[in-house]
ROFIRO-828124 format. One record per residue (C-alpha): residue in one letter; x, y, z. Coordinates in pm, whole numbers, plus 50000, padded with zeros to 5 digits. Each point is the difference from the previous one (the first is absolute). Last residue first. Layout:
<pts>
aXYZ
...
</pts>
This chain:
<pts>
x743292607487569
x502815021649956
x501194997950362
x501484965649886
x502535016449732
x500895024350279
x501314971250259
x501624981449704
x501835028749872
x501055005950412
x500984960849998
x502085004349690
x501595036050051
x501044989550402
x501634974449850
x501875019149750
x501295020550285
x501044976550232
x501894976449659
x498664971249956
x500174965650106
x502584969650061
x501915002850313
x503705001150067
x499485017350353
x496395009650072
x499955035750088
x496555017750062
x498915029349835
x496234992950092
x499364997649579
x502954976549979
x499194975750310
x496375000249777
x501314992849638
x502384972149984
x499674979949698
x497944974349866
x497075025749994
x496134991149941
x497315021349935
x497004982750041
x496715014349900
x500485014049653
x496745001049818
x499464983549652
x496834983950176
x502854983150267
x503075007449921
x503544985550198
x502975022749975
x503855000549973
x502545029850077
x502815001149853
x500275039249962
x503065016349757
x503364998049994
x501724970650071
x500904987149641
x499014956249959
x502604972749933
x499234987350314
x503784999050103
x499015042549963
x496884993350257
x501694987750250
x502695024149991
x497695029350002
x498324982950256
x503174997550199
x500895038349934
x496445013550110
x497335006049760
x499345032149795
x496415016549854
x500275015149668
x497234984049835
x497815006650284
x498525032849937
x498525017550275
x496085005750096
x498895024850231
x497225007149798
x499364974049682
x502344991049732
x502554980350245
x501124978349714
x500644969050172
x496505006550147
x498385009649671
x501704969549864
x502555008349700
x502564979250181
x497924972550009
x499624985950355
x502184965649972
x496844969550003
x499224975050278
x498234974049926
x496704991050182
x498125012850283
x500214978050272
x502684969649896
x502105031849853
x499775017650345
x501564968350169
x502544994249810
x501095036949947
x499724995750386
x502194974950013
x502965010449737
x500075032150161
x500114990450331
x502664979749982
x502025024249741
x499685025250267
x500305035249883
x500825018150346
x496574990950028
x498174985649668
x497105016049913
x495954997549948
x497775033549930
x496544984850023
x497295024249894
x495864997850091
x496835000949749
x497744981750222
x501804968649742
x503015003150112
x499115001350403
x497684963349869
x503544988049856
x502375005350287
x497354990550286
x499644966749784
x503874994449966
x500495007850416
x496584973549979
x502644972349830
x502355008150223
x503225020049846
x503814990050012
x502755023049984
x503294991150024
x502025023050217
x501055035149943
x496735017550014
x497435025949809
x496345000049961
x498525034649939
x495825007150001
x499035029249821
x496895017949970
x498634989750353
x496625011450096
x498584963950113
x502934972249997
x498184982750292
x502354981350220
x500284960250017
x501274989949618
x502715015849996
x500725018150319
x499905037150014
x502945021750072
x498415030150154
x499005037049778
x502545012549813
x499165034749949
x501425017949621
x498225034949991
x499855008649631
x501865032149872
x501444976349747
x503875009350023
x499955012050320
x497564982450185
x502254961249873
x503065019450148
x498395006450331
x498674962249999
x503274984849949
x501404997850376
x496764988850091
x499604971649690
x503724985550122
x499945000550364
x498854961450017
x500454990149649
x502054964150143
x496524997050197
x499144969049751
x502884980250118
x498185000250332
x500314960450042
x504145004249935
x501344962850055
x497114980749990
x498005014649725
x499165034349894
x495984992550028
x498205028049854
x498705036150078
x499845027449747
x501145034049994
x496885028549998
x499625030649766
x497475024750012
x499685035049785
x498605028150161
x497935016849738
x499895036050029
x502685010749801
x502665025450051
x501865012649693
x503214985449926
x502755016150209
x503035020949822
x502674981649904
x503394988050091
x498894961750077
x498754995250350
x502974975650150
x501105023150252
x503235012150155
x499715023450255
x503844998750107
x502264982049743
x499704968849810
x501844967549946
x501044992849693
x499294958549960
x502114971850044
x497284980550170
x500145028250218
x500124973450325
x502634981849816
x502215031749935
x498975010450329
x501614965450147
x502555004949774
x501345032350129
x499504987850307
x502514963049959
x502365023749861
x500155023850304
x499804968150295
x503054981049789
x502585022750076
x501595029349819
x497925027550112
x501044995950408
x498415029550090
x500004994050368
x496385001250006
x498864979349678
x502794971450137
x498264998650356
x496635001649766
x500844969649847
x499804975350260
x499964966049826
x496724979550093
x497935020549863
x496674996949962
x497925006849661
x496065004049920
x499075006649642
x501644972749766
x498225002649702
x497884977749761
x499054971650147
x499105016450372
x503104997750143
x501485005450356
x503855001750023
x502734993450202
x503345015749946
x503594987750044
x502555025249814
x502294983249727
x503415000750103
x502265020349815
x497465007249720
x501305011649655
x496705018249924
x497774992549648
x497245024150068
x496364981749988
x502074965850217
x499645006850315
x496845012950048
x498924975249717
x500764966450204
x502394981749820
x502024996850335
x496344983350133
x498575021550271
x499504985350365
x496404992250036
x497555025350213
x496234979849951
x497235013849811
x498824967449856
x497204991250268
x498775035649921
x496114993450100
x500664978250290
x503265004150064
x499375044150050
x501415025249792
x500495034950164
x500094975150345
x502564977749928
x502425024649811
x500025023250276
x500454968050270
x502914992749770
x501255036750070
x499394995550389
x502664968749949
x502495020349830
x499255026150278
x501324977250275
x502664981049828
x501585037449963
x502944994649740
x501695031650085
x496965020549884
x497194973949882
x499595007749628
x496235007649818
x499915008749629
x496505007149934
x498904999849563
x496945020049926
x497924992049707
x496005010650182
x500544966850125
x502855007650182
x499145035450110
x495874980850097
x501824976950236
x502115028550168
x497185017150053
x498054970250123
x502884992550281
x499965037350141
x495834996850021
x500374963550170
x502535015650220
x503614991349917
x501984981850269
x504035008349930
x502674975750188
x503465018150080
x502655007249861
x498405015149715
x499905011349601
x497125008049744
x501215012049645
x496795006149745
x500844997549661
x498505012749659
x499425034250198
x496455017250079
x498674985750344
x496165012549989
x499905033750246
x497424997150305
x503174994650185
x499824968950286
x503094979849846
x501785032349966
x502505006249714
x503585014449991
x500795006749650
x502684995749706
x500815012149717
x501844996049655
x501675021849782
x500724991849613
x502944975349848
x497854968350179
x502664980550131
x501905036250097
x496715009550210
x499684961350115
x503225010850228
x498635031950084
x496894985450120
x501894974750202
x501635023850237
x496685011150063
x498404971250034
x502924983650291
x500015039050154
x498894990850338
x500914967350069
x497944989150318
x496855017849850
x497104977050048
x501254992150366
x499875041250072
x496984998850230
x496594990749966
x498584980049732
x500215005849636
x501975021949710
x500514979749688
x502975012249767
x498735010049629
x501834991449726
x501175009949640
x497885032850007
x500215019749704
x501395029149979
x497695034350065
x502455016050256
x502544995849801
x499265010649660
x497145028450154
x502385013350212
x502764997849811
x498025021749706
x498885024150270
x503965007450084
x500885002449634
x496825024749949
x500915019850321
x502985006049806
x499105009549687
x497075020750075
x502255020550266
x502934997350203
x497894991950350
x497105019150030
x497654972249983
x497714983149749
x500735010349634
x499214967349830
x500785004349607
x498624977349720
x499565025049802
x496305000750074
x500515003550373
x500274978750281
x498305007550292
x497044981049984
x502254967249971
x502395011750296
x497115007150222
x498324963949970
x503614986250019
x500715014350326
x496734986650159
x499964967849829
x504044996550085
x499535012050380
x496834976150095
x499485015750330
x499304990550331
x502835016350134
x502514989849741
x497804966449819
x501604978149684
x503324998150213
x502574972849902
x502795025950207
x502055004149704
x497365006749790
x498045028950210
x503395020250103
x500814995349635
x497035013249893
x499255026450279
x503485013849925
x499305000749594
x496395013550121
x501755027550212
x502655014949752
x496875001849691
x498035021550225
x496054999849983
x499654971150214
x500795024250309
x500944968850312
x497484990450229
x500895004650337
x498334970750202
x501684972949745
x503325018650032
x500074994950369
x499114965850007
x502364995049755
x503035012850161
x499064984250374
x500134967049817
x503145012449782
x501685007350368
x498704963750167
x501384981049715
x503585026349989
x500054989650418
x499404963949949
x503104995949778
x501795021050231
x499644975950256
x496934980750066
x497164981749824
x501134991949698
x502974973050050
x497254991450285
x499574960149968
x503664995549983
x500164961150101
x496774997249742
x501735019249740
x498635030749838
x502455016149706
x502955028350018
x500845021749801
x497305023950003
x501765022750226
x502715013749735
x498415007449632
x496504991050092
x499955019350296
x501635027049816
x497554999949702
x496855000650207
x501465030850190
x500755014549691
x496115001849901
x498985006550352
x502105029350064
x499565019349617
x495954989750043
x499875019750341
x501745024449815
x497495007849772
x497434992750226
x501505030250263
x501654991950328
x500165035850176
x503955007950065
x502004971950176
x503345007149833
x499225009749652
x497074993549747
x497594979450266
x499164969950063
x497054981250121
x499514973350282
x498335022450285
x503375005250167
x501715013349721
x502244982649839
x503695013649936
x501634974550186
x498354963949815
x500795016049683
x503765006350097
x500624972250229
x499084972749685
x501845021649735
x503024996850208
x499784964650021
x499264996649639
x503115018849953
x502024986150192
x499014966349856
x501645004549663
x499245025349701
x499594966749760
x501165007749687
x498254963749818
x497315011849848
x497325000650222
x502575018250246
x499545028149699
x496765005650024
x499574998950418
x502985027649973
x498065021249753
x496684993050240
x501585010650285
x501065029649816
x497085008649941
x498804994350318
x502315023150139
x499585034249776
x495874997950127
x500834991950366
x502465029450053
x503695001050062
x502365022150170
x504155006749844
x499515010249679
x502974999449765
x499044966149762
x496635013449952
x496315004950090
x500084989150313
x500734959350136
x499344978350281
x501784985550294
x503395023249974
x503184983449996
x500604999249598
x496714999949851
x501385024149633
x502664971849991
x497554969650018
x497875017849748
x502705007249811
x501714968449977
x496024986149910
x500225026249717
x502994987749846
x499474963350081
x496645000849776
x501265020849703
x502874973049974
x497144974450032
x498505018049734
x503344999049743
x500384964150114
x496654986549779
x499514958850136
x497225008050177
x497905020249713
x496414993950100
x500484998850404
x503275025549920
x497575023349888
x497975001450329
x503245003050209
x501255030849780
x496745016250043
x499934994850364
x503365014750037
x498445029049833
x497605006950203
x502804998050323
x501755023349849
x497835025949870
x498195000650332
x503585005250152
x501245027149881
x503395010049827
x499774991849609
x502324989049719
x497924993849681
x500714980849739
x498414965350100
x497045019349989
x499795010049718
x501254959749851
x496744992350178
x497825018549873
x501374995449654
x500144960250098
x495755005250044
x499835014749699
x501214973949790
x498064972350159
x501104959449903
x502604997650252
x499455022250265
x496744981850039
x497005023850108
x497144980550190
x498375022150225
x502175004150295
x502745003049741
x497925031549847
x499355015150393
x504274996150055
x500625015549715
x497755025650061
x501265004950368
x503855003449876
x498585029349758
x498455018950264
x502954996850230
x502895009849785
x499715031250073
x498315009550332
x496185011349935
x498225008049690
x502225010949736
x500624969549871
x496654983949920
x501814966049777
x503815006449901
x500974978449690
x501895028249750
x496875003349799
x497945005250280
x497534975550123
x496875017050123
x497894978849748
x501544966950160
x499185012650334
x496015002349853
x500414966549811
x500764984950375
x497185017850144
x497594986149703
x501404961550051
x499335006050387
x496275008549981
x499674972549749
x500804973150201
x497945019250310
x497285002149752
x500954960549912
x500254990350389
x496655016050055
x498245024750191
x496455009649979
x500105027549846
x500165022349790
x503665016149905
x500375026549729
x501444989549702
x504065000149912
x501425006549660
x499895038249958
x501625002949662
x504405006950014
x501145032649866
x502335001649645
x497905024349842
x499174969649735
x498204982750296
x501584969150177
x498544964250002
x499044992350363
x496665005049886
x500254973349751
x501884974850208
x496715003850288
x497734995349688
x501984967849913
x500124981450308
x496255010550008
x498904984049656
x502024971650152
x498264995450349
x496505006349736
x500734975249757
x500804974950279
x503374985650102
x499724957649989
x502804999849719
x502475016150263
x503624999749844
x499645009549631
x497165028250141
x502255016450265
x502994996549778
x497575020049720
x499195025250270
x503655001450154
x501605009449675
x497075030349967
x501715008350324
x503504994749859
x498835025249677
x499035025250268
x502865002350247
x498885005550327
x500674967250118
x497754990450306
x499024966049841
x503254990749913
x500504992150343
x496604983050071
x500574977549716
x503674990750101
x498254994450344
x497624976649845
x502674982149793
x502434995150333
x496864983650158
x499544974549732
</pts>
């Protein structure tokens, strides 16, 4: 599944007309749920690529307006790959002529692999590559780029010798053009360095020690003195020697500073007889230097107009899991400037540095990079350093789930006090000793996990002490009383964490888990993983056993990259005055889970933006009422949804029927598609208002013929209720939704499947519902259909 959306993305950014058009129909064969209008613009965008009879290329690229999104960025980077494409010559060179040669056409190969290019299935791409393959050159920058692009390759073609050839040639030159000195010039014959020539070719080395021609640990070593010698006393660096520390270079120092330490220092993991592996010697001295180096840099303030400095800021920002430099959000900021900047072909001339094409390779990264999704965040609390015994244990990891996932992957350093909302699928928390959340700390984590958030929690060394503080977590998030259910239980091996990628587990890994019904949410450790994230240890059980914890997490899906959203790629409906008012419903859960009715806790917030921007209708959900016992005044629609069995009073049925007949709506569904629930509250519903019909399909509100209405024939259900359905003998496509009447009115809309964990975009594992986005379609159709009255 993942390998077919990066194949998609590749052939995406084809500048060959008939394989666009290719991609359209592809596009269409492969996504039934794609709307008129994402296809009608699939194929405008093809149709401007086309080229004119002159033989130029149409302006393809519109100007930016904001707000920011992961598809403008999407987009953003598609148009500055076509734009490299178009500068293409017929003999493979990209933007020669601007800068060293060999350089400008190393960093567009490297900016179209960043963005999804496969040697293997893109012509031009190999003609870029087979240039520059071809050309013998004496300087550094082209070097070390190119090293990169041979590394990159070799991740899609691993097995191909001629680019590891290309590989050990210019990482024998690198080493060569080094020799004795502690940095490197421009070529083979100088004798200085400067700051700008040397991380570049710490990052050619870095490229090629990923695969396999490692430069050894005299060089690391060397690498280590050199950045730490040459900074200035404030924390920057300069060009040469220990001239004025500038951003740009500031970014050169960090960003290879981050790569030695995790080359050579980062070796070694916390123990609890070595309690400061990090906290002195050399190791200590590179923490305390990028400290010092990012302090500075965040008081500076780098240009954001130049291409060099937001492909240093990027890297410098990724590798350190920083969202904030200084107080500031470096991707939104650099972004935001990058999308105004480009240009109608496509271009992005920020910078002095080699021209459009260049500066458009280096914005590209930027934006590819810096804008990747974020597999997990690591959890920032207390005082001290006991959150962070093992430094790089995420970071190392990202890369890892970066090869799982064929596209880059992030991480970040989060706060338990920031104002920010916790972003990632995971959230990593790790200790020796025990942790005591404020109320306010505790209810922030509490609202990440409801809101679909999964917290993987692991005692450093084993730590009794904060295994215990994280059952303390668990107890007071959910308390006995109300949660008597929500207990930590050692996973089954058929568990789905283990078990959604098939892995050839050594020994399986002990976790302990707290359920809900329907996912697993809240897991301790009892292996220690992180020792085996730190020292890079990719073969052992702690890597696998991630990648399918996020796999589980995902629920399988694509995750997204920076400023995702679920508003649909459209402008806004037009604002309405009526505030529309929607309230869950209280019952009786039973023993086991009594609050069974809370299971839509974050669901209705998290979908109210969406429901605005499709109906232009304020969506407030007012408190859960309880059936039977709170008024039901002002409410349009009234949602039941659960996992258990549900089982109604006979004045819960009475409440039901009288807010019917005041003209009110009951959406009902099944959570995490619950066959439980759904076969009792079907029962339950029926014994209230009668049979239950299927919602013709040529309903008004199947139909969507009204404003801010969407079809629902075309709407798509997950892969086990497209199973379910097919040893039905019935075709998953379209609604199957079911509906009491009363007066020829529909006032219960009623949903076997899953349709309010898929409208918050949150994972259930295995469950039976539909697809986020067709969800959201339903419930927002059903939403405007009501505002008609």
């Amino acid at each position: 599944m993942i390998r077919t959306l990066s194949i998609l993305k590749v052939a995406g950014t084809l500048r060959v007309p008939s394989a666009l058009s290719a991609l359209a129909l592809f596009a269409v064969a492969l996504m039934p749920h794609t709307g008129f209008a994402q296809i009608q613009n699939l194929q405008n965008r093809v149709n401007s690529a086309m080229p004119r009879a002159s033989g130029g290329q149409q302006a393809v690229h519109e100007p930016f307006s904001g707000p920011i999104t992961a598809a403008k960025i999407r987009i953003a980077i598609d148009d500055a790959v076509m734009y490299l494409r178009n500068c293409q010559t017929p003999a493979g060179s990209i933007g020669e002529g601007y800068g060293y040669p060999g350089g400008p056409t190393g960093l567009a190969s490297l900016a179209m692999l960043a963005a999804g290019a496969d040697p293997a299935a893109d012509d031009q791409l190999n003609k870029a590559l087979d240039w520059l393959a071809k050309q013998e050159t004496n300087n550094t920058y082209v070097r070390g780029i190119r090293a990169n692009v041979w590394e990159y390759a070799l991740r899609k073609a691993p097995y191909d010798v001629r680019l590891r050839s290309l590989l050990k040639a210019d990482f024998e030159w690198l080493l060569a053009a080094l020799g004795d000195r502690e940095g490197w010039r421009y070529n083979m014959e100088s004798r200085d360095w400067d700051n700008s020539c040397t991380q570049y070719g710490v990052l050619g080395l870095w490229a090629a020690a990923r695969a396999g021609f490692e430069p050894g640990d005299k060089f690391w070593v060397t690498m280590s003195k050199h950045f730490r010698s040459c900074q200035t006393a404030d924390g920057g660096w300069g060009y040469v020697g220990h001239a004025g520390p500038t951003p740009n270079m500031a970014t050169a120092g960090l960003a290879s500073m981050f790569l030695v330490f995790d080359m050579y220092h980062a070796r070694h993991a916390y123990r609890a007889d070595k309690p400061d592996t990090f906290a002195q010697g050399e190791a200590a001295e590179v923490l305390a230097s990028l400290d010092r180096g990012m302090n500075w840099l965040g008081k500076a303030q780098g240009n954001k107009n130049d291409g060099y400095y937001l492909y240093g800021i990027e890297r410098t920002g990724v590798a350190g899991g920083r969202k904030y430099i200084g107080g500031e959000d470096w991707f939104a900021r650099g972004a935001e400037v990058v999308l105004k900047s480009q240009c109608r072909d496509g271009s992005i001339p920020l910078g002095r540095w080699g021209g459009p094409p260049v500066s458009t390779s280096f914005c590209t990264m930027f934006l590819v990079y810096g804008g990747a999704p974020l597999a997990m965040e690591k959890l920032r609390y207390g005082e001290g350093q006991d959150w962070n015994l093992n430094p790089r244990d995420v970071a190392n990891l990202s890369k890892f789930l970066w090869s799982a996932y064929e596209r880059p992957m992030n991480w970040q350093v989060v706060s338990v006090d920031a104002k920010d909302e916790f972003e990632a699928p995971i959230l990593f928390l790790s200790g020796s000793k025990p942790v005591h959340f404020t109320e306010e700390q505790m209810l922030k984590l509490r609202d990440y996990i409801l809101g679909g958030g999964t917290i993987l929690a692991e005692p450093s060394d084993h730590s009794p002490e904060f295994a215990q503080s994280m059952e303390e977590l668990v107890r007071m998030m959910f308390p006995k009383r109300y949660y008597p259910d929500y207990e930590l239980k050692l996973l089954p091996p058929d568990h789905g964490i283990y078990t959604v990628v098939k892995q050839d587990w050594k020994d399986l890994p002990r976790l302990r888990g707290v359920s809900d019904g329907s996912r697993t949410f809240f897991i301790l450790s009892d292996e220690y993983l992180a020792a085996d994230w730190q020292t890079n240890r990719s073969t052992s059980n702690a890597f696998n056993l991630a990648t399918n914890l996020l796999f589980y997490a995902t629920d399988l899906g694509e995750l997204e990259g920076k400023f995702a959203s679920m508003l649909p790629n459209s402008p806004p409906a037009k604002a309405r005055k009526e505030i529309f008012k929607v309230a869950r419903g209280r019952f009786d859960g039973g023993q086991q889970q009594p609050f069974d009715w809370d299971a839509a806790n974050q669901c209705w917030k998290k979908f109210a933006p969406y429901a605005q921007h499709v109906t232009g209708c304020k969506l407030e959900e007012v408190a859960p009422v309880r059936l039977g016992v709170d008024p039901l005044d002002g409410i349009r629609l009234l949602h039941l949804t659960g996992r258990n069995k549900l089982v109604l009073t006979e004045g819960q049925r009475a409440a039901l029927k009288q807010f019917v007949a005041a003209g009110g709506t009951i959406l009902v569904d099944a959570y995490a598609g619950s066959s439980t629930f759904a076969a009792s509250a079907r029962v339950e519903i029926e014994g209230i208002f009668g049979p239950l019909e299927p919602l013709s399909a040529d309903h008004p509100l199947a139909e969507g013929r009204f404003e801010g209405g969407a079809d629902l024939s075309l709407v798509t259900f997950k892969l086990p209720a497209r199973q379910l359905l097919r040893r039905q003998g019935e075709t998953p496509r379209s609604q199957r939704l079911l509906v009491a009447r009363m007066k020829n009115r529909p006032v219960v809309l009623f949903s076997p499947f899953d349709l309010t964990a898929a409208m918050a975009g949150i994972g259930n594992y295995r469950s039976l519902g539909y697809k986020a986005d067709s969800a959201r379609k339903i419930v927002a159709n059903l939403v405007a259909y009501l505002m008609l009255d």
